[in-house]
C-alpha positions in Angstrom: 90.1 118.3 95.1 91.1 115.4 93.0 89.1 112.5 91.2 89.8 109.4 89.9 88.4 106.6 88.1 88.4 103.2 89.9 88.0 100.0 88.3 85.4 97.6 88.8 84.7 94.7 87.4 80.7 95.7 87.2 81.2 98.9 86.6 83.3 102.3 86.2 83.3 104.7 89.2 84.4 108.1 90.1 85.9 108.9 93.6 86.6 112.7 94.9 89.7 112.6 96.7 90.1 115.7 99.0 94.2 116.5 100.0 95.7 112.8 100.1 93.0 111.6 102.0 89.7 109.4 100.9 87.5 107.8 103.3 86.6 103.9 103.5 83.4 104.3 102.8 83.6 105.9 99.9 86.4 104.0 98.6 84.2 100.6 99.4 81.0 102.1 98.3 77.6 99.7 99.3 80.0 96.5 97.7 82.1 96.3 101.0 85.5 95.6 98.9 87.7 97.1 96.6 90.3 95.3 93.9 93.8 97.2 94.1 96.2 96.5 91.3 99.7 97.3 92.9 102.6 95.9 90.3 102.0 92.3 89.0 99.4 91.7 91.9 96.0 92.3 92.8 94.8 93.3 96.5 91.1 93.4 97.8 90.5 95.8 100.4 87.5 94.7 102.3 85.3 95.6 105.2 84.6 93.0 108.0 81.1 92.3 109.2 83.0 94.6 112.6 83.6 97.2 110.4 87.1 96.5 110.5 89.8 96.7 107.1 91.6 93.2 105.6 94.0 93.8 103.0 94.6 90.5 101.2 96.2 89.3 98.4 94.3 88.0 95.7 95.6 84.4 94.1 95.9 83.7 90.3 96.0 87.8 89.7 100.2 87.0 88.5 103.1 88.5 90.2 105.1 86.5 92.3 104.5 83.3 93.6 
């Protein structure tokens, strides 16, 4: 079992990662979304009101245009 911390803009977190595998909802916590920094750019990973997963970009975070 690992953990790791996992920015927030509110707040600091800790998530228990079991194997390679984490689920959504503790990943998303009560927030519903999630900000993923992945090289120059910034992701949000959110849940839809169908309890679906969108992985977006977010603009203005840097990287390439």
């Amino acid at each position: 079992m690992t953990s790791v911390s996992v920015p927030s803009i509110s707040a600091s977190r800790r998530v228990e990662i079991q194997g390679d595998s984490v689920s959504s909802q503790t990943l998303l916590s009560g927030q519903g979304h999630l900000l993923i920094q992945h090289a120059d750019s910034c992701y949000q990973l959110r849940r839809t009101a169908a309890g679906k997963l969108i992985l977006t970009r977010e603009p203005g975070f840097g990287g390439r245009k």
